[in-house]
PDB file of N, CA, C and O in Angstrom, chain B, residues numbered from 101:
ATOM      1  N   UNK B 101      56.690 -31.710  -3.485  1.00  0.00           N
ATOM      2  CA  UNK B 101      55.982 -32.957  -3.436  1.00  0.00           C
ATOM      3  C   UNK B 101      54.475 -32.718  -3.351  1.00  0.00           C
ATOM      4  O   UNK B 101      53.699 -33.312  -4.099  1.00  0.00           O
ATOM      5  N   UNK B 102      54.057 -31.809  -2.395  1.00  0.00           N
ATOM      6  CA  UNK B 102      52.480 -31.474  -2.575  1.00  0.00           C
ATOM      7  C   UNK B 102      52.182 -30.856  -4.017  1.00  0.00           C
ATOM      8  O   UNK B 102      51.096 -31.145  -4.519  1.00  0.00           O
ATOM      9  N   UNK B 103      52.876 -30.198  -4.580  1.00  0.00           N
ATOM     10  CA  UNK B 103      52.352 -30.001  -6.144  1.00  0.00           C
ATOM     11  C   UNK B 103      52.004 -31.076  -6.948  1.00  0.00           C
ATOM     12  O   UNK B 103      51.072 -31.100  -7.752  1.00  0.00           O
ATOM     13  N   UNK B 104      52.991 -32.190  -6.636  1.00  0.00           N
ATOM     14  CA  UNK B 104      52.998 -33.208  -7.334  1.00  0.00           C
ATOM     15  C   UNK B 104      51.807 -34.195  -6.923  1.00  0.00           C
ATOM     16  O   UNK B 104      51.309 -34.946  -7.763  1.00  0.00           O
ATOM     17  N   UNK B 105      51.405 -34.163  -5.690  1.00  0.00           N
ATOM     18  CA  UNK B 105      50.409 -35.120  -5.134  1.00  0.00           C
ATOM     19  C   UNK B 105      49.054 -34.156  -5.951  1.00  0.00           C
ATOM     20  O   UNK B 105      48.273 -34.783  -6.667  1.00  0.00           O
ATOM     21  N   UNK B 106      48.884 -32.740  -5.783  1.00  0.00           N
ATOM     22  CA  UNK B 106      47.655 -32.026  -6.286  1.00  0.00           C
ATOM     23  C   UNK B 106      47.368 -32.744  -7.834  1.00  0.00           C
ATOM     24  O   UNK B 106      46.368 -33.369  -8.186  1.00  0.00           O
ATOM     25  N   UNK B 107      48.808 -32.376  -8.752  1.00  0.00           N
ATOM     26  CA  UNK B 107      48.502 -32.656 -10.039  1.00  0.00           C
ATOM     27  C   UNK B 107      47.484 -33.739 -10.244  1.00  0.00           C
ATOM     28  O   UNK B 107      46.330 -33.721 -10.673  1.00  0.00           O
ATOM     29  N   UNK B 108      48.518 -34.978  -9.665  1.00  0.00           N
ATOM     30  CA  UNK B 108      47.889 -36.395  -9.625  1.00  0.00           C
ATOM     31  C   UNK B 108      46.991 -36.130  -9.675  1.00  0.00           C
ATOM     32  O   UNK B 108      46.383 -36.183 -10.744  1.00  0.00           O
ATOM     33  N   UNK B 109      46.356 -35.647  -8.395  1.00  0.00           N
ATOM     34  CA  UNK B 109      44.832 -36.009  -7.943  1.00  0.00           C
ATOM     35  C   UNK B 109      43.809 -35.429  -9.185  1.00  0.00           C
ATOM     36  O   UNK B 109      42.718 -35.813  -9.607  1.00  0.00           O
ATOM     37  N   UNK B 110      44.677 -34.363  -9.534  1.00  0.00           N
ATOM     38  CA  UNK B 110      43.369 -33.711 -10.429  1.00  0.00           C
ATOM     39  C   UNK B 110      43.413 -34.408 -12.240  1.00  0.00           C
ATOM     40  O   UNK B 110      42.426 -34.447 -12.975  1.00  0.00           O
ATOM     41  N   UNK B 111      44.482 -34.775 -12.524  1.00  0.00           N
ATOM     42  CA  UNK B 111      44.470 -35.411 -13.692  1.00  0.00           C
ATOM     43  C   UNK B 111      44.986 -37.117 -13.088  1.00  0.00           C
ATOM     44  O   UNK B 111      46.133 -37.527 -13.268  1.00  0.00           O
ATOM     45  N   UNK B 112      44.173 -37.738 -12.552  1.00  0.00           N
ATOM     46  CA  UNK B 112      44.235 -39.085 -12.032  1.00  0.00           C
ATOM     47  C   UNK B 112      44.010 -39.933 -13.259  1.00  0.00           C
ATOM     48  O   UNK B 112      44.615 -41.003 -13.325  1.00  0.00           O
ATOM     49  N   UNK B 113      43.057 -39.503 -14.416  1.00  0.00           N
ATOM     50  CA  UNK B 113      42.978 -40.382 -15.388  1.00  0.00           C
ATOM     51  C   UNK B 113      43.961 -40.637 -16.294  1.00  0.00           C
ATOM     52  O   UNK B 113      44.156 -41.774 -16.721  1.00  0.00           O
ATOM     53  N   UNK B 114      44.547 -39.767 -16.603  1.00  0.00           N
ATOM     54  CA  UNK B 114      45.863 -39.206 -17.492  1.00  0.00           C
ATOM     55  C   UNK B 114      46.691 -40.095 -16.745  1.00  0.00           C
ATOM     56  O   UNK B 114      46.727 -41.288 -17.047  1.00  0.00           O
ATOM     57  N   UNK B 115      47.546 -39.505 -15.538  1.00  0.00           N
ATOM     58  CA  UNK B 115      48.270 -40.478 -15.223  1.00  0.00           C
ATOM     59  C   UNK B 115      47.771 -42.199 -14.980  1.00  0.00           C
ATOM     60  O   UNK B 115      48.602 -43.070 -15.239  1.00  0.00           O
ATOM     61  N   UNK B 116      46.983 -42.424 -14.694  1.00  0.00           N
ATOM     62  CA  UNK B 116      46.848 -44.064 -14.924  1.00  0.00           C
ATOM     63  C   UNK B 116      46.738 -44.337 -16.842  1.00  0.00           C
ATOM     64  O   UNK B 116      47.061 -45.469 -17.204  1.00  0.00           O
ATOM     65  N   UNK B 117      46.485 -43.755 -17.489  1.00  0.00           N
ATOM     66  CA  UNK B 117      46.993 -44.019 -18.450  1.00  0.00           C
ATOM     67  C   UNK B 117      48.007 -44.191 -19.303  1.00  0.00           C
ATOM     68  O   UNK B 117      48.233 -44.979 -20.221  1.00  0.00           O
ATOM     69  N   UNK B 118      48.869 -42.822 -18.555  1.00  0.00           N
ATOM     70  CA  UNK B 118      49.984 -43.203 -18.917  1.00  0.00           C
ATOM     71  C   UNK B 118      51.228 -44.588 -18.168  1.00  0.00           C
ATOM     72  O   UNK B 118      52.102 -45.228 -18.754  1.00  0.00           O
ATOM     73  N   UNK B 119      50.871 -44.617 -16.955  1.00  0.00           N
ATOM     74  CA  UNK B 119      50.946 -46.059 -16.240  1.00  0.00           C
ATOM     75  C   UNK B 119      50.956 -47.306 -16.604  1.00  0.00           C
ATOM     76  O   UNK B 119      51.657 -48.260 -16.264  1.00  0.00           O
ATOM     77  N   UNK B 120      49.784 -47.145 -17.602  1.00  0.00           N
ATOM     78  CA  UNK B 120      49.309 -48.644 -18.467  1.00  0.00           C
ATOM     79  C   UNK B 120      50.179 -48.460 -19.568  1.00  0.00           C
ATOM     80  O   UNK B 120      50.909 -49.416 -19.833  1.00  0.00           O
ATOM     81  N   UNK B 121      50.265 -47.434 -20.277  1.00  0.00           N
ATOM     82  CA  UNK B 121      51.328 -47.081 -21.579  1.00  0.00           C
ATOM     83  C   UNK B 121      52.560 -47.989 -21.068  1.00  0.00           C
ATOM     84  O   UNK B 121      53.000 -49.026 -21.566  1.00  0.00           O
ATOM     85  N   UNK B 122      52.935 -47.364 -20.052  1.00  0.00           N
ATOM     86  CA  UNK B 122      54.616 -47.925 -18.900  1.00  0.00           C
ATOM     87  C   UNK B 122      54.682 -49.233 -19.147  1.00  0.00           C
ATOM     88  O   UNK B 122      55.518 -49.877 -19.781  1.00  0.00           O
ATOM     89  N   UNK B 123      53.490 -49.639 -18.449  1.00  0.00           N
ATOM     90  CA  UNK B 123      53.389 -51.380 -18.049  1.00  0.00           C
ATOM     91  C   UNK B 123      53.390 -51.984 -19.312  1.00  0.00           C
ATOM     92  O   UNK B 123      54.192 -52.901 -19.490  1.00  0.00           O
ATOM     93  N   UNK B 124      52.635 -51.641 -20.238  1.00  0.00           N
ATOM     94  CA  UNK B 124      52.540 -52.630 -21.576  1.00  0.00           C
ATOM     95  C   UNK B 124      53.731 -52.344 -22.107  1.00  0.00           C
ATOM     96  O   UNK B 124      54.023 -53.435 -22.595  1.00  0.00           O
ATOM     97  N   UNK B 125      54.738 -51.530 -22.379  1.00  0.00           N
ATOM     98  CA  UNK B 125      56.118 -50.884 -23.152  1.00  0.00           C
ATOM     99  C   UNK B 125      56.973 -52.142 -22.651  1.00  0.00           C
ATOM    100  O   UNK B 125      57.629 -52.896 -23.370  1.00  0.00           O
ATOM    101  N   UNK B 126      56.787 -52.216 -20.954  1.00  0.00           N
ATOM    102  CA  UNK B 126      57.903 -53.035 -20.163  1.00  0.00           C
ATOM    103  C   UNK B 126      57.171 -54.330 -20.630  1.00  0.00           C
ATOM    104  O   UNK B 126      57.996 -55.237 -20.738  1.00  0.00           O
ATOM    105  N   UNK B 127      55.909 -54.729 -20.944  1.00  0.00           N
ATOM    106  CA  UNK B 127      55.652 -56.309 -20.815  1.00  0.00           C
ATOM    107  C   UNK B 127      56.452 -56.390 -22.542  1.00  0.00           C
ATOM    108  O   UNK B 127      57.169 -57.332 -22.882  1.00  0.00           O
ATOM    109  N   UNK B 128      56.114 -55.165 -23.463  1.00  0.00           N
ATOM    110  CA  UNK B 128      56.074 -56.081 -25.158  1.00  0.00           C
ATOM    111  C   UNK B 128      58.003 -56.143 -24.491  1.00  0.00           C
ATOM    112  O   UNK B 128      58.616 -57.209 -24.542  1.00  0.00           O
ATOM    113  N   UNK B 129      58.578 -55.022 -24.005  1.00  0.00           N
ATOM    114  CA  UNK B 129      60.208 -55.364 -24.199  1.00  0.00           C
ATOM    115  C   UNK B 129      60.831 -56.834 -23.327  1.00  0.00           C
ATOM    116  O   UNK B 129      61.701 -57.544 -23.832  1.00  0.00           O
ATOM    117  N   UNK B 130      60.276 -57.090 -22.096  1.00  0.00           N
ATOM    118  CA  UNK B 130      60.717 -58.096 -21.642  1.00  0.00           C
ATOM    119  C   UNK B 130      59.652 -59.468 -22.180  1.00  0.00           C
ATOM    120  O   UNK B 130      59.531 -60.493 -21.508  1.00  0.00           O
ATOM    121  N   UNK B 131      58.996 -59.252 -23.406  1.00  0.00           N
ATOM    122  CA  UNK B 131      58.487 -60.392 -24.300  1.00  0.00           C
ATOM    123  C   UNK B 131      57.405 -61.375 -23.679  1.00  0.00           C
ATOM    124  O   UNK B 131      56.885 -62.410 -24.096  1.00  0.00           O
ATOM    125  N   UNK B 132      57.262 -60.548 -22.384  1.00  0.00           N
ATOM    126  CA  UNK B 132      55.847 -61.064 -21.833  1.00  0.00           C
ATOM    127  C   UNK B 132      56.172 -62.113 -20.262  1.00  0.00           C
ATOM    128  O   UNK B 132      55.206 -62.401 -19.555  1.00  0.00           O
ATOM    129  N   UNK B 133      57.061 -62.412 -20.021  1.00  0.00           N
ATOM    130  CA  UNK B 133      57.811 -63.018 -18.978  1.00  0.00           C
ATOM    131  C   UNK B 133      57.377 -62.374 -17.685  1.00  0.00           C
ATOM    132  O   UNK B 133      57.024 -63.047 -16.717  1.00  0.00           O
ATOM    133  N   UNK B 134      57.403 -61.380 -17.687  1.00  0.00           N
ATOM    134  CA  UNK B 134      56.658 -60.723 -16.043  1.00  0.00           C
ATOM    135  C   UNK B 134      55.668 -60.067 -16.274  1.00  0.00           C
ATOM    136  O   UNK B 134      55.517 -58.933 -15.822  1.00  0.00           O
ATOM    137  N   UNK B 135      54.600 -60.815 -17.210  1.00  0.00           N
ATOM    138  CA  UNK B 135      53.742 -59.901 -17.635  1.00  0.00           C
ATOM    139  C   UNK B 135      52.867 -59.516 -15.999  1.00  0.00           C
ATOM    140  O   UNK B 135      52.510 -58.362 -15.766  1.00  0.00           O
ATOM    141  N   UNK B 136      52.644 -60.551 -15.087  1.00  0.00           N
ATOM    142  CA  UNK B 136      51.533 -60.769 -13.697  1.00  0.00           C
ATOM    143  C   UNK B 136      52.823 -59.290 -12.662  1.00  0.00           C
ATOM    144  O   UNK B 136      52.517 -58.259 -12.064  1.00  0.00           O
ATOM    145  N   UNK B 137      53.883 -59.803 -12.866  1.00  0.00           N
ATOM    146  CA  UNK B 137      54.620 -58.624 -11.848  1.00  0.00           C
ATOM    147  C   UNK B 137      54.385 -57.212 -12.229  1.00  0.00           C
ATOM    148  O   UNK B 137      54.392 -56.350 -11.350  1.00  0.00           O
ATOM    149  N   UNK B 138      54.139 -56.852 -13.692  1.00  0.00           N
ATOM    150  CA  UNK B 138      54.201 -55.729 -14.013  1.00  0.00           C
ATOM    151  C   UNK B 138      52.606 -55.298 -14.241  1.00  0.00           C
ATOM    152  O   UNK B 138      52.155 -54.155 -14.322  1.00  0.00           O
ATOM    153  N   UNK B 139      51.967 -56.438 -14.310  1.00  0.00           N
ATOM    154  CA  UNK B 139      50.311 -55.526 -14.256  1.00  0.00           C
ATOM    155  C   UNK B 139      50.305 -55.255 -12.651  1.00  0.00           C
ATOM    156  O   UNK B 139      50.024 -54.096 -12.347  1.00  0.00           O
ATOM    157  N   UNK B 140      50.572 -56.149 -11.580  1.00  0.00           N
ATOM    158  CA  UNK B 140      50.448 -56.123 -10.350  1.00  0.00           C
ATOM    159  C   UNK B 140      51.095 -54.584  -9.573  1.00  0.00           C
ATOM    160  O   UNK B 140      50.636 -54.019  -8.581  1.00  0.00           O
ATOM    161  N   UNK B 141      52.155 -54.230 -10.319  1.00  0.00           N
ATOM    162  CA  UNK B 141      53.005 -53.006 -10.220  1.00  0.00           C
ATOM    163  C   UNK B 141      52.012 -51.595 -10.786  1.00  0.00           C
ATOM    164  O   UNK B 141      51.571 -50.629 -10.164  1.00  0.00           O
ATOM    165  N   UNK B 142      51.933 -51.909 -11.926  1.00  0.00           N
ATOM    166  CA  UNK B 142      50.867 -50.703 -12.501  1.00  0.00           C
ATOM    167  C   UNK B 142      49.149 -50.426 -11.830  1.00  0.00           C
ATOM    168  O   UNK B 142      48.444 -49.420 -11.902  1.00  0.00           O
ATOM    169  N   UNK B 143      48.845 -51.976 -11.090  1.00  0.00           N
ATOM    170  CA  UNK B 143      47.904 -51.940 -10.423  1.00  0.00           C
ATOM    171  C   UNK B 143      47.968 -51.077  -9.100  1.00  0.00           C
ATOM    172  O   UNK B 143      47.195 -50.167  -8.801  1.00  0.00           O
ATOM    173  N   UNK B 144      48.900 -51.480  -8.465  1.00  0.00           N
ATOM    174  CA  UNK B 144      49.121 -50.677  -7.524  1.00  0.00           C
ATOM    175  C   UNK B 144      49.277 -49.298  -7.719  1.00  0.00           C
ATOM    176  O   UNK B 144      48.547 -48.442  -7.220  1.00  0.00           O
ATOM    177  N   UNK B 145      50.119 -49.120  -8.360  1.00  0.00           N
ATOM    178  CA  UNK B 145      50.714 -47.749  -8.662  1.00  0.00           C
ATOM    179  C   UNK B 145      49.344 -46.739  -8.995  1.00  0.00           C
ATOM    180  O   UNK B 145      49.186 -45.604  -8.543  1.00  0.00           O
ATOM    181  N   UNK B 146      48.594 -47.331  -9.729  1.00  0.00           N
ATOM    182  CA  UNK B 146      47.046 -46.669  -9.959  1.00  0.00           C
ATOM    183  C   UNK B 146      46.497 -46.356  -9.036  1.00  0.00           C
ATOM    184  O   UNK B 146      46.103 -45.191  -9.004  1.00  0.00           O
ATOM    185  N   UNK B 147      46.157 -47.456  -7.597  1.00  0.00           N
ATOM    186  CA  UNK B 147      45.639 -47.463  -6.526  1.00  0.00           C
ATOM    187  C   UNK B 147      46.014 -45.988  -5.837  1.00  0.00           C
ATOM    188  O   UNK B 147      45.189 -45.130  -5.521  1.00  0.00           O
ATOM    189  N   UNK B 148      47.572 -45.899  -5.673  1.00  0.00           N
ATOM    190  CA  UNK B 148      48.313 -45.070  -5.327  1.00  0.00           C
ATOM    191  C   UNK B 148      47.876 -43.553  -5.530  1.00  0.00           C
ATOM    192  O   UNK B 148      47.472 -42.927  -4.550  1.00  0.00           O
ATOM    193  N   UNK B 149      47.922 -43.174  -6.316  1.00  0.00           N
ATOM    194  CA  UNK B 149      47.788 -41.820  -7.263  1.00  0.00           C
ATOM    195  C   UNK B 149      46.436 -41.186  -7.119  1.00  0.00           C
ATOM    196  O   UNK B 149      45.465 -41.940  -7.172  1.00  0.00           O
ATOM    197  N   UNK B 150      46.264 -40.031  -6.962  1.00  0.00           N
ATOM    198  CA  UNK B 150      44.347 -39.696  -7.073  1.00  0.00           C
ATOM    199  C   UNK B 150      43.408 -40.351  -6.668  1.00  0.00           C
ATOM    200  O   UNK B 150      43.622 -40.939  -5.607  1.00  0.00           O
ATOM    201  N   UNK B 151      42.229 -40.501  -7.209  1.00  0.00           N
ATOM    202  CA  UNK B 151      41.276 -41.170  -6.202  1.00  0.00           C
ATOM    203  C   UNK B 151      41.399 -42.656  -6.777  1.00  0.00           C
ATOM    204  O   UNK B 151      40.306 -43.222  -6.793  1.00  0.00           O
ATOM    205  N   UNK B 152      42.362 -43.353  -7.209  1.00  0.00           N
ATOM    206  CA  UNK B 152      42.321 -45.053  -7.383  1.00  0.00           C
ATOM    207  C   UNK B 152      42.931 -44.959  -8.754  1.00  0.00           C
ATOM    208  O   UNK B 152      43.623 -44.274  -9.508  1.00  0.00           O
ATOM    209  N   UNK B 153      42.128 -46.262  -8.587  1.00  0.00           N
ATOM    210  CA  UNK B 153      42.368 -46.527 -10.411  1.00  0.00           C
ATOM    211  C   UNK B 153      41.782 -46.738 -11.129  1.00  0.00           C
ATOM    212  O   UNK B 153      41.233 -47.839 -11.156  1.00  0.00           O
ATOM    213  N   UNK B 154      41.477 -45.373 -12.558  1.00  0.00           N
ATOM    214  CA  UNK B 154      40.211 -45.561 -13.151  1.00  0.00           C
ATOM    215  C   UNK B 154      40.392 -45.912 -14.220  1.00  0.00           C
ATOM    216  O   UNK B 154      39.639 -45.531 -15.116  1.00  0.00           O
ATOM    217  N   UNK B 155      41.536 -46.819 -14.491  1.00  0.00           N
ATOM    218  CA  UNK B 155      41.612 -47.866 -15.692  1.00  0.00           C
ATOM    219  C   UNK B 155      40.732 -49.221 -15.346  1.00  0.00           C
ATOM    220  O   UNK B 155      40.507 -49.779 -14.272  1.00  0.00           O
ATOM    221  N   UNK B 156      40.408 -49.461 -16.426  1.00  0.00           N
ATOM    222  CA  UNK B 156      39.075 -50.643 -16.133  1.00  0.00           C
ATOM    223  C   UNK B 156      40.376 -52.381 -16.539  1.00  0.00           C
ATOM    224  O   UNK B 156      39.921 -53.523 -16.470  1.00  0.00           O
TER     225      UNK B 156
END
């Protein structure tokens, strides 16, 4: 688990990108219906990871 927390931290941009990849895949398949639950989810999840979230 600490490997996994290091990675994060050091490629923090990468993973929030790929995060947003996640979130938009799940909004086009569920056709836009939870679009606010699933940005709110990827928002967090960004927060989470490395130093924040450096998706704009």
């Amino acid at each position: 688990m600490d490997r996994l927390k290091a990675m994060t931290g050091k490629h923090d941009d990468k993973v929030d990108q790929g995060m947003q990849k996640a979130g938009d895949k799940m909004d086009d398949r569920t056709g836009g219906k939870h679009s606010d639950k699933i940005d709110r989810g990827v928002d967090e999840g960004q927060k989470r990871t490395g130093d924040g979230d450096t998706m704009p």
